[in-house]
C-alpha distance (Angstrom), angle and dihedral (degrees) to the residues before:
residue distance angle dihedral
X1 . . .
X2 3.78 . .
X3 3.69 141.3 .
X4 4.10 122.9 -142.0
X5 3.67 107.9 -138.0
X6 4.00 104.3 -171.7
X7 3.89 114.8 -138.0
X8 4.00 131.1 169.8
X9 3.58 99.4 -124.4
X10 3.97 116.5 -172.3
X11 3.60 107.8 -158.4
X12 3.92 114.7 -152.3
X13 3.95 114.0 -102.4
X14 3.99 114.9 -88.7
X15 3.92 98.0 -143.8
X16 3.86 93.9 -135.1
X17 4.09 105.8 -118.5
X18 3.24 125.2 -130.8
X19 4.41 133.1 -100.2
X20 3.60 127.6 -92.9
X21 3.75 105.9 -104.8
X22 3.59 85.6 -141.6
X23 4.02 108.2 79.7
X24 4.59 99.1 -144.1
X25 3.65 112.4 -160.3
X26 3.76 99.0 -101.9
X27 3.55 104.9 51.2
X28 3.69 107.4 101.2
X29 4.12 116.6 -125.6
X30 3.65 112.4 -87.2
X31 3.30 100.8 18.7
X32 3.40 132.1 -175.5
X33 3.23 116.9 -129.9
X34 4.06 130.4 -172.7
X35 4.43 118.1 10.7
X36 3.45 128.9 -76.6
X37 4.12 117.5 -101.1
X38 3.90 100.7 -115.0
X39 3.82 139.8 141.5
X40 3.90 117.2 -114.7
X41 3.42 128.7 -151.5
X42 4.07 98.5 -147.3
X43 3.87 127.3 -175.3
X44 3.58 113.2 -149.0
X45 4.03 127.6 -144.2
X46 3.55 110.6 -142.7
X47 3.58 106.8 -167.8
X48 3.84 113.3 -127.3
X49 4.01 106.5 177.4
X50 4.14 126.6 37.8
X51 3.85 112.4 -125.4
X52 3.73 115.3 -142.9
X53 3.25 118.2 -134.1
X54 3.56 87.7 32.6
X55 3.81 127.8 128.4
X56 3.99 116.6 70.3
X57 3.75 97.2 -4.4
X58 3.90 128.8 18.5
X59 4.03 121.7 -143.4
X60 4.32 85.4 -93.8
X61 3.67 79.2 59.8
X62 3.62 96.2 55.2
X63 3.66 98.8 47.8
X64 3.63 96.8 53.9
X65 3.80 93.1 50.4
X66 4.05 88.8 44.9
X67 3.99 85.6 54.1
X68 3.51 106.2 36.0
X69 4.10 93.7 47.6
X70 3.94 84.8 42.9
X71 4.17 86.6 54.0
X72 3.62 90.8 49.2
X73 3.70 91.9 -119.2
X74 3.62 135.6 161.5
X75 3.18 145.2 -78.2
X76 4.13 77.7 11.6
X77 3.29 102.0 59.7
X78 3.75 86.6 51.2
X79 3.69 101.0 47.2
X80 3.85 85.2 52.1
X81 3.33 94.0 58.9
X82 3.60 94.2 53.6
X83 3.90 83.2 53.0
X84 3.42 99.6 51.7
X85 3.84 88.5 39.6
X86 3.61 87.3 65.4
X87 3.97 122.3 90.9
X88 3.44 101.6 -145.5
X89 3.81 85.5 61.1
X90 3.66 94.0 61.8
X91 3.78 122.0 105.2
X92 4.10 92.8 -124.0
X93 3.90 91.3 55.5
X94 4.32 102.2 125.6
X95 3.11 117.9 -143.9
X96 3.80 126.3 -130.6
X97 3.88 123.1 -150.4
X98 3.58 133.3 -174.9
X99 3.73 130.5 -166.6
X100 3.36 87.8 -134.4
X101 3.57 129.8 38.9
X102 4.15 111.4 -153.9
X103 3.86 126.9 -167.1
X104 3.89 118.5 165.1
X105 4.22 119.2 4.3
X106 3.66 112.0 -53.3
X107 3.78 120.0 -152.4
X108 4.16 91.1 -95.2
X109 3.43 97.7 49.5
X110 3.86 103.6 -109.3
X111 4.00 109.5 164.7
X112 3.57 117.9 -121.6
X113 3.79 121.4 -89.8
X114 3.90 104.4 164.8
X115 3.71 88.4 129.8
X116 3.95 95.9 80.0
X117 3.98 86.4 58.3
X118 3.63 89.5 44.8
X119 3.60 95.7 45.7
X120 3.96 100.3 43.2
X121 3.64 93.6 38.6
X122 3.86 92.7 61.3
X123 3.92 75.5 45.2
X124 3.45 94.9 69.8
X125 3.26 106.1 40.6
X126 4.08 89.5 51.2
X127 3.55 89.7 53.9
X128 3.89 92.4 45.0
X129 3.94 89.6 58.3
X130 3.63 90.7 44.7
X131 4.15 90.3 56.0
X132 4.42 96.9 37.0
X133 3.77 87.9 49.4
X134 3.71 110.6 47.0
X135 3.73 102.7 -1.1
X136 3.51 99.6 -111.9
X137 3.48 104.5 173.8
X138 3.69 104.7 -161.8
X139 3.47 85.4 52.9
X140 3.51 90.8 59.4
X141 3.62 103.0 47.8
X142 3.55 87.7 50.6
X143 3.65 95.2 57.3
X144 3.70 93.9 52.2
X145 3.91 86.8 42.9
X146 3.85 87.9 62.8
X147 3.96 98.0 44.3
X148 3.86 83.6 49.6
X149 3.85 100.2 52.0
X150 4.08 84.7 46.6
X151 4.11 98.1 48.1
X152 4.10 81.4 41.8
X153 3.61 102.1 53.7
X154 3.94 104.8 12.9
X155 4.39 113.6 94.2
X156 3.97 96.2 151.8
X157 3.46 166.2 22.5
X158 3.86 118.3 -141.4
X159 3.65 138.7 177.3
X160 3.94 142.3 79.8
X161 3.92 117.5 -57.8
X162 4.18 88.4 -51.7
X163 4.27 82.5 74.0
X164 4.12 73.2 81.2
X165 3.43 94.3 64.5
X166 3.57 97.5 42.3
X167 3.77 87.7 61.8
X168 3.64 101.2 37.5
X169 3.81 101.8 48.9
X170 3.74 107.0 31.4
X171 3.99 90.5 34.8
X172 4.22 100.4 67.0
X173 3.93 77.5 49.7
X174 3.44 108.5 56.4
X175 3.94 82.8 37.9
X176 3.93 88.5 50.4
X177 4.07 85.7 57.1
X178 4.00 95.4 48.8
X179 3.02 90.8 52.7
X180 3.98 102.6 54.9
X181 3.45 82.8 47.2
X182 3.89 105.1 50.3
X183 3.52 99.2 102.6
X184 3.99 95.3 46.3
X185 3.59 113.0 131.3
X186 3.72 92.1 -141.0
X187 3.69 91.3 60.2
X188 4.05 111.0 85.9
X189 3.66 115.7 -146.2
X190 3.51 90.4 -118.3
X191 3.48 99.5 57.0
X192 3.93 88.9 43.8
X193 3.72 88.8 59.7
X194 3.93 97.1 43.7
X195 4.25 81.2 56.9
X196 3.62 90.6 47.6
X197 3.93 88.8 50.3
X198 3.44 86.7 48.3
X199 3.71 101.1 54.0
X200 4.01 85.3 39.3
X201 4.05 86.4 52.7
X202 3.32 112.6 41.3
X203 3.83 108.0 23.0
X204 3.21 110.1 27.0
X205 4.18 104.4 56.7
X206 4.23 80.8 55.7
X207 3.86 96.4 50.9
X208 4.03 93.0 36.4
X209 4.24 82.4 48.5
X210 3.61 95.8 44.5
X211 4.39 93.3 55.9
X212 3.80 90.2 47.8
X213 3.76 112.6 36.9
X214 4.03 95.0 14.1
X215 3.71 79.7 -165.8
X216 3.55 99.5 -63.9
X217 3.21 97.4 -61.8
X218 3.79 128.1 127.4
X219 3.90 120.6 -90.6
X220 4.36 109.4 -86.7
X221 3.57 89.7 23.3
X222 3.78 84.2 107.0
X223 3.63 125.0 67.5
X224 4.03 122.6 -111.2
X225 3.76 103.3 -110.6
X226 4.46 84.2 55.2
X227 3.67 91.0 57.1
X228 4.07 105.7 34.7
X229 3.92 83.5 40.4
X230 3.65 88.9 51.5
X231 3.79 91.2 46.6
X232 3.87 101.7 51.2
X233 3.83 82.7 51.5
X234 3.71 83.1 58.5
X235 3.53 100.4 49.0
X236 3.60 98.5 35.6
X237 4.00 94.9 56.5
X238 3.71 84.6 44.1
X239 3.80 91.7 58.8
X240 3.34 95.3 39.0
X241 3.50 94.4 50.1
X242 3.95 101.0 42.4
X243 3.46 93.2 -125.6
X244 3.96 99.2 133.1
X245 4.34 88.4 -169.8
X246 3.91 88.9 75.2
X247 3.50 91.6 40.9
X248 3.72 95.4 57.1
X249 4.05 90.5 37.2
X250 4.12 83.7 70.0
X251 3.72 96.0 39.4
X252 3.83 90.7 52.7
X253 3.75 88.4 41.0
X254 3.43 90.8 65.8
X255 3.35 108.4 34.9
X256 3.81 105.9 36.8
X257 3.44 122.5 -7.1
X258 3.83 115.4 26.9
X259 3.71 114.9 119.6
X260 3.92 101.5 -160.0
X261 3.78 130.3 72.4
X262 4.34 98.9 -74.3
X263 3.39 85.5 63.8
X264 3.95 104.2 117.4
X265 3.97 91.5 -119.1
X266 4.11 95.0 44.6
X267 4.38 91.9 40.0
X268 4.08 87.9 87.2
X269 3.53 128.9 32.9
X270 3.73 99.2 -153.8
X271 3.78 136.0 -5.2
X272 4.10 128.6 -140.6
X273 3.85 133.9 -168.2
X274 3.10 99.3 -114.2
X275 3.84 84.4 71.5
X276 3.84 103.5 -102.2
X277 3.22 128.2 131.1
X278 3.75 125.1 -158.2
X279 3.30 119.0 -122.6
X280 3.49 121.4 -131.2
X281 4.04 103.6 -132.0
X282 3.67 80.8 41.1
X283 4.01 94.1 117.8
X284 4.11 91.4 40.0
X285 3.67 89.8 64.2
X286 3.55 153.2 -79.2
X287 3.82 101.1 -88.4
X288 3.65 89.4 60.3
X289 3.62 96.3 38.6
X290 3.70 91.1 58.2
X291 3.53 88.5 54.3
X292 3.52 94.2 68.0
X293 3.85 101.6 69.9
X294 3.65 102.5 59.2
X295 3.96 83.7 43.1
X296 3.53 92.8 49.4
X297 3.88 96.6 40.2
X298 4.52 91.0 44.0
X299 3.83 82.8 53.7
X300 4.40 87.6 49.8
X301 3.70 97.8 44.5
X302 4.34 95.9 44.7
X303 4.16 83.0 51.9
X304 3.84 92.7 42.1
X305 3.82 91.5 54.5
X306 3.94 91.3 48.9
X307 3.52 82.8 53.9
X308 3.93 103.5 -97.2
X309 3.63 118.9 123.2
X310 4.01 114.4 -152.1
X311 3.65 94.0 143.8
X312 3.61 81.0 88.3
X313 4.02 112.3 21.2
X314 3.04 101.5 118.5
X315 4.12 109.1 167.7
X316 4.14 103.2 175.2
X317 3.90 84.8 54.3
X318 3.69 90.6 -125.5
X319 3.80 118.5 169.4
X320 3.71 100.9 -92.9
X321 3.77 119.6 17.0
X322 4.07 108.5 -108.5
X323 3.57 104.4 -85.0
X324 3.54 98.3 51.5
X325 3.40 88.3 40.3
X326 3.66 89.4 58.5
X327 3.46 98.2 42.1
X328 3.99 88.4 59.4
X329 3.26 92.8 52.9
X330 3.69 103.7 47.2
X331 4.07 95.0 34.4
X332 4.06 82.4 52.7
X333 3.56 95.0 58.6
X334 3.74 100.3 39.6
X335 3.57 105.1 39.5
X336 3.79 94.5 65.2
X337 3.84 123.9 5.6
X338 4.02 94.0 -145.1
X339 3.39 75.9 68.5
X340 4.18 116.5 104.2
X341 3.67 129.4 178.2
X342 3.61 131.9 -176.8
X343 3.94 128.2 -90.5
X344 3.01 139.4 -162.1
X345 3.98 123.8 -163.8
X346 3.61 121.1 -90.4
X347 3.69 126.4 -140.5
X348 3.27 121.3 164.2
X349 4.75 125.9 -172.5
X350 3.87 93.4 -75.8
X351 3.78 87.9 55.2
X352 3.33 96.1 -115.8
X353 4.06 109.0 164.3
X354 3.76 124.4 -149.6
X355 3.61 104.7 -174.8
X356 3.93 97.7 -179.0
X357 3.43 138.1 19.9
X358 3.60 110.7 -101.2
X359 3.78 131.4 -123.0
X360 3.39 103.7 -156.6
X361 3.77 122.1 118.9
X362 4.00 77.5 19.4
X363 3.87 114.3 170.1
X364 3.95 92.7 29.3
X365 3.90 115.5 164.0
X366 3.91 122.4 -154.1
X367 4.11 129.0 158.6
X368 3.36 112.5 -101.7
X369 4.19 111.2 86.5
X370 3.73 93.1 90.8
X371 4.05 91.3 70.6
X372 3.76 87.0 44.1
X373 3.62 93.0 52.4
X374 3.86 109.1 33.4
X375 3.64 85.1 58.1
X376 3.92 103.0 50.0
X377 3.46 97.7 30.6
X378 3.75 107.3 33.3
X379 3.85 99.6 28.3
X380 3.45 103.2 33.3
X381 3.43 109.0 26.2
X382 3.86 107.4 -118.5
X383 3.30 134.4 145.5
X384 3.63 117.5 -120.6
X385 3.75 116.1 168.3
X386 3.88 107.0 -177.2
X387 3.88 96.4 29.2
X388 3.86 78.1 63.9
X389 3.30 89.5 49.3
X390 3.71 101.9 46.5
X391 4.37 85.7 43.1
X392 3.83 91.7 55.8
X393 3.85 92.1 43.0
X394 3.47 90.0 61.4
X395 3.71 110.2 33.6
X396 3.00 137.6 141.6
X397 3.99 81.7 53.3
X398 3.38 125.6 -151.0
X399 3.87 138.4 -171.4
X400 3.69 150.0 -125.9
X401 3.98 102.8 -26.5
X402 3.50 94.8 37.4
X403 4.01 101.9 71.6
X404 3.88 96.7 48.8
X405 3.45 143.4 -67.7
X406 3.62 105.7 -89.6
X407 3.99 117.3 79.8
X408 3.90 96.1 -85.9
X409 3.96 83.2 75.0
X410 3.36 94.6 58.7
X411 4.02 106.1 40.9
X412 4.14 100.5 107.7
X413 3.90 120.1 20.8
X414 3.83 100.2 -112.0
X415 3.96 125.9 -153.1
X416 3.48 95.8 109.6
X417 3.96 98.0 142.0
X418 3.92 84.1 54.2
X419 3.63 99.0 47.3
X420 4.02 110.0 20.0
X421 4.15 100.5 38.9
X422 3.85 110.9 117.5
């Protein structure tokens, strides 16, 4: 349930940015590169009531994976397999808490060890699945065993800036996997509350921190994957915890009033008509870039099932709303290298020019085109050629364990043939 409160909002100019002087092979002639200047008159959805199930997958969601992996159909049965395949998903995985949680050098020298959240967070979640799909019981208590030895143990993050990626990409996951299990009979209300205390404690004050202050530093200093990380941590702690304040903080973040680069008018750094959209870590390189799709789309899908539809807001009218837009552009370049796409250069408040967009890291693969996908193509009907691509490269999808063992393997929660196919 929602309410519409009706507000003039004048959004700030975009100074439209200038063409590539180099035509690439799928920019349409005459493109149109950068968004207009205009004033928008914008009605904003603040969220009244928490659904439950309702971050990455709603209880719809649930059934149909229950029934189509119980049929033995496909792509299900496949993306299952991958799950099960996976040994964080199995019901002897250990978990491995710290009091402390360190990413980046902290003032007394503690070495890193961010990889035990990473690894036992994608833990949880696995083992979640494994329990709301078939009932697996094991699976279940293991789950909540994991979340329990974290909120137990776990009293903060440390580190230089990179504490704010600690928080903001493993912290929507291990929020993702309380919430499938929130209604497990195994879980006792008290211990469900000492997890939501810890996720309210210890990750939360560093993602809320990181969207205000971002350290002092001016707005797009920081990369795209710190702030939309940051802000599904937000919104997932917020739904998780029923506290509908922090759940409206990240909606109007992103649509209205953020000041770092999720906010809708910083998420794309130009727009073309042929329906791309550039992505704004586009000239850093591609292993980042890539990133910012199943960022972009977890942040879509947790505000769709609250009721709050950004996968297609789209309020400069461009030809694709940003995400797909993004997702063209990035699946374009990566899928094939012949491939080119236009660019436009990038400079973001500390002057900091990107003249082309970079092919390093080029041809990177990550889970996270199958939300993208299912929902413009299957749900609502659009065509989009090189997300489709990019999803069937990468099916059957897996998740963190299966992309490496360093922290890039872990940064979204994967599955996404299993639990987003239509």
């Amino acid at each position: 349930m929602k309410t519409s409160i009706q507000v003039t909002l004048f959004l700030l100019a975009l100074l439209p940015l200038s063409a590539c002087s180099k035509t690439a092979a799928l920019q349409k002639t005459g493109a149109t590169i950068g968004r207009p200047n205009t004033s928008s008159s914008i009605t904003i959805d603040t969220v009244r009531t928490i659904v439950h199930p309702g971050m990455l997958h709603s209880a719809a969601d649930f059934a149909r994976m229950t029934t189509k992996v119980n049929a033995g159909a496909q792509p299900w049965l496949d993306g299952w397999n991958k799950l099960v395949a996976n040994r964080h998903s199995a019901p002897s995985y250990v978990a491995r808490p710290v009091d402390t949680i360190v990413r980046g050098k902290p003032s007394d020298g503690k070495r890193e060890n961010y990889i035990l959240a990473c690894q036992d967070a994608a833990a949880a979640y696995q083992n979640a699945l494994r329990w709301k799909i078939k009932g697996d019981t094991a699976c279940g208590n293991n789950a909540v065993k994991i979340m329990n030895a974290w909120a137990a143990k776990c009293t903060f993050i440390d580190g230089d800036s990179n504490k704010d990626l600690a928080a903001g990409l493993q912290g929507y996951q291990w929020a993702n996997a309380a919430e499938i299990m929130r209604d497990y009979s195994g879980w006792t209300a008290a211990d469900f509350t000492k997890f939501k205390n810890f996720m309210l404690n210890v990750y939360y004050p560093v993602s809320s921190d990181f969207l205000i202050r971002h350290n002092n530093t001016c707005a797009t200093h920081y990369w795209l994957n710190w702030d939309m990380s940051n802000l599904c941590t937000v919104l997932a702690i917020g739904i998780l915890c029923d506290d509908v304040s922090k759940v409206n903080f990240a909606i109007n973040y992103y649509q209205h009033n953020g000041v770092g680069t999720a906010y809708i008018g910083n998420v794309t750094t130009a727009s073309y008509s042929n329906g791309m959209a550039q992505a704004q870590e586009a000239g850093r390189d591609q292993g980042h870039a890539t990133m910012e799709v199943p960022l972009y789309g977890a942040f879509c899908q947790m505000a769709y099932n609250q009721g709050k539809n950004f996968f297609d807001y789209n309020p400069w009218n461009a030809v694709n709303p940003p995400l797909l837009g993004v997702s063209e552009y990035i699946a374009a370049y990566n899928i094939n290298t012949t491939n080119t796409v236009p660019y436009t250069t990038y400079n973001n408040c500390q002057n900091s020019n990107q003249t082309v967009i970079s092919s390093a890291s080029r041809g990177t693969i990550r889970p996270g085109w199958e939300l993208v996908y299912n929902y413009y193509v299957k749900v609502a009907g659009k065509t989009a050629t090189y997300t489709t691509q990019f999803a069937t490269a990468v099916r059957s999808e897996g998740g963190g364990g299966d992309y490496g063992p360093n922290s890039g393997g872990y940064d979204q929660l994967g599955f996404g043939t299993l639990t987003f196919s239509r």
